[in-house]
C-alpha beads as a LAMMPS data file, in Angstrom:
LAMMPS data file: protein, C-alpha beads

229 atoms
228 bonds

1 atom types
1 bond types

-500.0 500.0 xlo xhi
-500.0 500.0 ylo yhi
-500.0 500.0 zlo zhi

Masses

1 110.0

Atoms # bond

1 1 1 271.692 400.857 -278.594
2 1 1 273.354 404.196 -277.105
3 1 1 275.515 406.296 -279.720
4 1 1 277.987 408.439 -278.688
5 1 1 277.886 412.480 -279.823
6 1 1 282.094 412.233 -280.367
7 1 1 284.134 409.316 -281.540
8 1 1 287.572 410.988 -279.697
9 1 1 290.679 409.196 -280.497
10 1 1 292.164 407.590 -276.983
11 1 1 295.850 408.570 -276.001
12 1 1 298.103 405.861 -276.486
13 1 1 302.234 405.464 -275.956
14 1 1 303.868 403.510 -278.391
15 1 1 305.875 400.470 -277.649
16 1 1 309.773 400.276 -278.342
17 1 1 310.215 397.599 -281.127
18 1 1 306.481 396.728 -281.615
19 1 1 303.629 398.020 -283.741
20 1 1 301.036 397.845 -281.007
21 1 1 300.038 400.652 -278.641
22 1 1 299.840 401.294 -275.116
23 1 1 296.689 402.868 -274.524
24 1 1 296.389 405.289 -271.948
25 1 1 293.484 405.652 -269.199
26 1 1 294.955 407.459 -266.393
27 1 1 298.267 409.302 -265.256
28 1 1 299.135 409.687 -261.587
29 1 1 301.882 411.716 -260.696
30 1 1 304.097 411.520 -257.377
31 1 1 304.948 414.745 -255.046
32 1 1 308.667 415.210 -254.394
33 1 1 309.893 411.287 -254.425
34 1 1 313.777 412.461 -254.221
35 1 1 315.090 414.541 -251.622
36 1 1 316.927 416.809 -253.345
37 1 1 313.769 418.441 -255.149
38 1 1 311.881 418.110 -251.792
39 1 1 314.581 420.432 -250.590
40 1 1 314.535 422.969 -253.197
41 1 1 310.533 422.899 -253.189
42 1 1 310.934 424.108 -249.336
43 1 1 309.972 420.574 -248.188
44 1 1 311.649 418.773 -245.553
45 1 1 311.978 414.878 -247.035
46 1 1 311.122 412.195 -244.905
47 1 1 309.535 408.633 -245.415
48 1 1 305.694 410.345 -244.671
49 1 1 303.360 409.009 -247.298
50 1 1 303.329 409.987 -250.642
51 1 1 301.065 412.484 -252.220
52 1 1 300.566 412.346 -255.956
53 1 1 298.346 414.540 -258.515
54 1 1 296.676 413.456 -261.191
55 1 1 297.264 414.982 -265.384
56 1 1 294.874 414.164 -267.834
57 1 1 295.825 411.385 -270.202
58 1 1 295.465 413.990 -273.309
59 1 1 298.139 415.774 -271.878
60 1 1 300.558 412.956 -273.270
61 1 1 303.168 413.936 -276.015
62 1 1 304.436 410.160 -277.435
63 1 1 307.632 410.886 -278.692
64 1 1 308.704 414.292 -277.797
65 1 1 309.086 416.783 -280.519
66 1 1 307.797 420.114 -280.712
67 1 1 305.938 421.489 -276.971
68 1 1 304.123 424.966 -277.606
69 1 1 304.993 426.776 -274.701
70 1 1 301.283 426.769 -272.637
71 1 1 299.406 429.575 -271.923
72 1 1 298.887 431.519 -268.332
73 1 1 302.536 431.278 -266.944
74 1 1 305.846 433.045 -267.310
75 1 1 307.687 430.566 -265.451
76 1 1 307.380 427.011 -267.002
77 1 1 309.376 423.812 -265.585
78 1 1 310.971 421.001 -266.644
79 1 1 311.259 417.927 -264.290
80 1 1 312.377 414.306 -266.035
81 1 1 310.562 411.336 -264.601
82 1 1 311.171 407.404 -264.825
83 1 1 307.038 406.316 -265.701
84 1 1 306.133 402.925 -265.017
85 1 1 303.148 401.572 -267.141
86 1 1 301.007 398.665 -265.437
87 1 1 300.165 395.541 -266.962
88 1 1 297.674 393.790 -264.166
89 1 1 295.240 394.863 -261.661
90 1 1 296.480 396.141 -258.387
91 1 1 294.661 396.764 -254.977
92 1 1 295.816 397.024 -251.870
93 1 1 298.443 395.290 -252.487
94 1 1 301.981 394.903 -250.618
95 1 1 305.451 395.973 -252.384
96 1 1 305.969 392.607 -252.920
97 1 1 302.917 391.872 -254.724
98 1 1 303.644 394.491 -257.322
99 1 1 306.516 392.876 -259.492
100 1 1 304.638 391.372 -262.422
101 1 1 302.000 394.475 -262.478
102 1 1 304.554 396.418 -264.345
103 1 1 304.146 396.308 -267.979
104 1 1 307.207 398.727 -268.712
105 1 1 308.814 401.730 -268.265
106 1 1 309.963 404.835 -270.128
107 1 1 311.209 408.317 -269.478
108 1 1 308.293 411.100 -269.606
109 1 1 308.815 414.903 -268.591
110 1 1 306.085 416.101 -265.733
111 1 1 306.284 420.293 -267.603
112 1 1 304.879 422.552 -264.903
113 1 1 303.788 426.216 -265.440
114 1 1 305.307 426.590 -261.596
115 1 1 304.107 430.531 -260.960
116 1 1 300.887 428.522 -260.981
117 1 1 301.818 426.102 -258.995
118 1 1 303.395 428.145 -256.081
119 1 1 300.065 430.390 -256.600
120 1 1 297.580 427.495 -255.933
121 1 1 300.126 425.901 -253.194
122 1 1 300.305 429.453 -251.149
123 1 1 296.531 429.584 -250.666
124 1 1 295.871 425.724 -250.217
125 1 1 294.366 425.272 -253.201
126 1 1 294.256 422.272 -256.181
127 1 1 297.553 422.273 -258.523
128 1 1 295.888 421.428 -261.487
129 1 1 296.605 424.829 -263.069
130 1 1 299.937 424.291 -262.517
131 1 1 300.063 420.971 -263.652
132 1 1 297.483 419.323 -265.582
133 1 1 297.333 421.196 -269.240
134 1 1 298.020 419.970 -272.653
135 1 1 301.167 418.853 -273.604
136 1 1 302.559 418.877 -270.328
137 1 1 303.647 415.082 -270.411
138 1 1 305.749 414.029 -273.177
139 1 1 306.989 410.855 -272.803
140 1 1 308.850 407.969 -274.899
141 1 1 308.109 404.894 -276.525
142 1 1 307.397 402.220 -273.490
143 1 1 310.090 399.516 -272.676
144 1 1 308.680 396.037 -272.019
145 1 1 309.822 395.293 -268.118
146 1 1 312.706 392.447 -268.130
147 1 1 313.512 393.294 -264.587
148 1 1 312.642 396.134 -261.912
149 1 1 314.124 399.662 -262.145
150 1 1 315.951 400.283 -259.159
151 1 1 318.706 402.108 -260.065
152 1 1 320.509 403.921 -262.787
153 1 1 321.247 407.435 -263.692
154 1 1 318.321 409.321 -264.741
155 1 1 319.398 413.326 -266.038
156 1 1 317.686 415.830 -267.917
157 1 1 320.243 418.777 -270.066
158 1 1 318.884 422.038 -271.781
159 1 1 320.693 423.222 -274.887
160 1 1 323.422 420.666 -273.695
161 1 1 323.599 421.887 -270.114
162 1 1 323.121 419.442 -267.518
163 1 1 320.197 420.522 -265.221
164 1 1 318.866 417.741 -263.408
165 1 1 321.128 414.866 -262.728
166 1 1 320.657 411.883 -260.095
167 1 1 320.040 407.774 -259.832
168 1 1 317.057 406.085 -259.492
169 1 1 317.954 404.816 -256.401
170 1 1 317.318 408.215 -254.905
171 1 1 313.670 407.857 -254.785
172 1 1 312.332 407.908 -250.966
173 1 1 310.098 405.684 -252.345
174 1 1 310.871 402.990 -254.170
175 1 1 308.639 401.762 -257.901
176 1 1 307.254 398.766 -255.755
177 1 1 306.408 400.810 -252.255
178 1 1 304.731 403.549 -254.532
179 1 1 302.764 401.054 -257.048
180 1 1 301.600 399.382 -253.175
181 1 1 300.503 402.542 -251.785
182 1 1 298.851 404.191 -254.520
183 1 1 296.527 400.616 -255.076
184 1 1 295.154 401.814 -251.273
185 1 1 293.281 404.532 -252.863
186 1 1 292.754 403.103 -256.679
187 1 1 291.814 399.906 -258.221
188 1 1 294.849 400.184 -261.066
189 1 1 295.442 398.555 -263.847
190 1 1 296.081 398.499 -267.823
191 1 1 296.422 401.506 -269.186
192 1 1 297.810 403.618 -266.039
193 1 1 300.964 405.384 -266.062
194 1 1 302.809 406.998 -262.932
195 1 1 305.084 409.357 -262.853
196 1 1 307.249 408.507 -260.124
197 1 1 309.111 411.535 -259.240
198 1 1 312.068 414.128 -260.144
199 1 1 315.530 414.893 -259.098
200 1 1 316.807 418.345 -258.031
201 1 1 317.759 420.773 -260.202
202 1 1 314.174 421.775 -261.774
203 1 1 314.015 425.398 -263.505
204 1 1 312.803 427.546 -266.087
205 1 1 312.636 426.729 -269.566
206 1 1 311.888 429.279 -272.943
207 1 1 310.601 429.221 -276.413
208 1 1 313.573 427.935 -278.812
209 1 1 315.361 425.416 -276.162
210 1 1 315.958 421.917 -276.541
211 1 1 315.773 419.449 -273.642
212 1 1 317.121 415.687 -273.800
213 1 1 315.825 413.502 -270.992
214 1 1 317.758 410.037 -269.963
215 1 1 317.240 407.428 -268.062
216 1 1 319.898 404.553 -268.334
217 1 1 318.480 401.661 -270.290
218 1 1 315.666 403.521 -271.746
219 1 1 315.306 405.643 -274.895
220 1 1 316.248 409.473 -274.962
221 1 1 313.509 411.665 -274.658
222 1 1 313.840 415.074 -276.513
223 1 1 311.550 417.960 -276.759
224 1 1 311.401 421.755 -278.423
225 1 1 309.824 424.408 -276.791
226 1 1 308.286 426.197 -279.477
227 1 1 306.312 429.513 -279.254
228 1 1 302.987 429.208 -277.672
229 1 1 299.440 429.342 -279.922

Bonds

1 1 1 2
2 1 2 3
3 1 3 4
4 1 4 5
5 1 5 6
6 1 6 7
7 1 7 8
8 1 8 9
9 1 9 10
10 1 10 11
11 1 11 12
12 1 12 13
13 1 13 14
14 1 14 15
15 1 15 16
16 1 16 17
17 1 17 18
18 1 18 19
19 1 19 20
20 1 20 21
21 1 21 22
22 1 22 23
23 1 23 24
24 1 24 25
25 1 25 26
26 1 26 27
27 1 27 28
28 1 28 29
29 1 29 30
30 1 30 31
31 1 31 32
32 1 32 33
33 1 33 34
34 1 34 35
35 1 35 36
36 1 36 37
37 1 37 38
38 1 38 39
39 1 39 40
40 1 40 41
41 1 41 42
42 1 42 43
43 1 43 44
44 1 44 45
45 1 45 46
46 1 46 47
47 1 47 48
48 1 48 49
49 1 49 50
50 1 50 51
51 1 51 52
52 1 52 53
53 1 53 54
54 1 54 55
55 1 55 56
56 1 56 57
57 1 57 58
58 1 58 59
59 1 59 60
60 1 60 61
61 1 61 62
62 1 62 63
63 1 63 64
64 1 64 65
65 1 65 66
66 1 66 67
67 1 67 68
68 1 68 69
69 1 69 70
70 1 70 71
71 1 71 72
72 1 72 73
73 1 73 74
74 1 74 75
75 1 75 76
76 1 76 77
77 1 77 78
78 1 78 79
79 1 79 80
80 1 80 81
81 1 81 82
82 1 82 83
83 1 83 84
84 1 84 85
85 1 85 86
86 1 86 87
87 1 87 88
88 1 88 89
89 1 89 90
90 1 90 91
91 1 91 92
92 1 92 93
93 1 93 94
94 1 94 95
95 1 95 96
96 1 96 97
97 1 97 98
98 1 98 99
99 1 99 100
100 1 100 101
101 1 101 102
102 1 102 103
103 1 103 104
104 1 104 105
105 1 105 106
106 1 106 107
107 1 107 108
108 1 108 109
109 1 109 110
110 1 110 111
111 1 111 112
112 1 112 113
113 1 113 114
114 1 114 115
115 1 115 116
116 1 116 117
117 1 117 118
118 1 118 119
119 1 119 120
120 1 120 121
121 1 121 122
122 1 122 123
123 1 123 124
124 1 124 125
125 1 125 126
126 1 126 127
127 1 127 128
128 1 128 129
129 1 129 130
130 1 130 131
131 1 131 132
132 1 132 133
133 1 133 134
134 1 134 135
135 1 135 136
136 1 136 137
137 1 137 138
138 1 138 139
139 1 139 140
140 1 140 141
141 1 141 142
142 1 142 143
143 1 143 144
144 1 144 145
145 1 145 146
146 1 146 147
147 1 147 148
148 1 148 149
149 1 149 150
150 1 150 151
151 1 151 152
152 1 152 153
153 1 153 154
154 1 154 155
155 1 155 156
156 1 156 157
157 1 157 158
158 1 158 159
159 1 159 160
160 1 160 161
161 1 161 162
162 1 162 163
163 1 163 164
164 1 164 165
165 1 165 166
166 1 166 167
167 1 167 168
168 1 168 169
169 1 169 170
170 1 170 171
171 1 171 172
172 1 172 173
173 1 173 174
174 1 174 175
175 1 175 176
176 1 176 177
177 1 177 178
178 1 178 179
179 1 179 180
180 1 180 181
181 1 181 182
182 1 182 183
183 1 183 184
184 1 184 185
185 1 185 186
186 1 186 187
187 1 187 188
188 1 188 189
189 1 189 190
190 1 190 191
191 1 191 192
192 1 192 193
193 1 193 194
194 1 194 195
195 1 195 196
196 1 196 197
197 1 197 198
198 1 198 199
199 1 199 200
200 1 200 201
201 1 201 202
202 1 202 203
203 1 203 204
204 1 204 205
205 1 205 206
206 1 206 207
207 1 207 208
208 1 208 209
209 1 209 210
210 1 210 211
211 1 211 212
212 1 212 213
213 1 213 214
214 1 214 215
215 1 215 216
216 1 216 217
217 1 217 218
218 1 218 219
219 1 219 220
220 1 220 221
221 1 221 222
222 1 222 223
223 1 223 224
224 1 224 225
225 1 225 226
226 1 226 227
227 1 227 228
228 1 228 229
């Protein structure tokens, strides 16, 4: 019988009002789902296709708290997501199909050292510099699904100042149409989380400020941005 060299804990989110955990396998990410950011990206927002990018599931922070501020940027981002965790397989499946594949949902940050970013994006290159490092996804507890997320206010403030502030309903694409498309490509499943998109008014954040993420219905997110290590 094979033995493995590491026994490595496996992310997991926990669940609002329950012992158990949610454990984690993958995290996709979608590009510009509300026009407003699309806008201030540079984009021009239409219904084309989604793109998404992909974080590793270690980047999770269950629960907020302290974020060291990550290494290799001067110019990191905040952007406050709705995630949807899935419950069921899914391929190629139509919008319709999608309802009972949701397991739950809960509010996660998508942190984004952007000078990265912009770098990688000007030459045609990957973004995973820009977006796939540790700690770069904190996230809440998960909320079992009673009914879809379609719509409700979803705002992110830093030191009390609203920054990003908008309505689910926003999204170009909706939790159902991007759950449909994505299952084209992937055979999801338990254990994968997508981050469906943020809402204009991204920017800069610093060591020593305090973001609060909300999404109506779901718990508040809050995070530190402590000095980098």
């Amino acid at each position: 019988m094979a033995s493995y060299l590491f026994d490595l804990p496996r992310p997991a989110v926990p669940i609002a009002g329950e012992q158990a955990l949610y454990p984690v396998r993958r995290l996709f990410c979608v590009g510009r789902n509300y026009a407003g950011h699309a806008r201030e990206m540079g984009s021009d927002p239409n219904r084309e296709p989604p793109f998404y990018f992909t974080k590793p599931a270690d980047a999770l922070v269950p629960g907020g708290g302290s974020l060291p501020y990550p290494p290799g940027t001067e110019n990191l981002h905040h952007e406050v997501e709705l995630v949807v965790a899935l419950a069921k397989p899914v391929f190629r499946a139509s919008p319709d199909q999608t309802a009972d594949a949701v397991f739950g949902y809960a509010v996660g940050l998508d942190m984004t050292r952007r000078d990265l970013q912009f770098a990688a994006r000007d030459k045609g290159r990957p973004w995973c510099l820009g977006k796939a490092f540790e700690f770069s996804a904190p996230i809440t507890p998960l909320v079992r699904a009673s009914a879809p997320m379609s719509s409700g206010s979803i705002e992110l403030s830093v030191n009390g100042q609203i920054r990003q502030k908008g309505d689910l309903s926003d999204m170009i694409w909706s939790v159902p149409e991007v759950i449909a498309h994505l299952s084209r490509y992937y055979h999801l499943g338990p254990g994968d989380l997508i981050f469906t998109g943020t809402p204009e008014g991204v920017g800069p954040v610093v060591p020593g400020d305090v973001l609060i993420g909300r999404i109506q219905g779901l718990p508040e997110l809050s995070v530190t941005i402590t000095a980098g290590s």
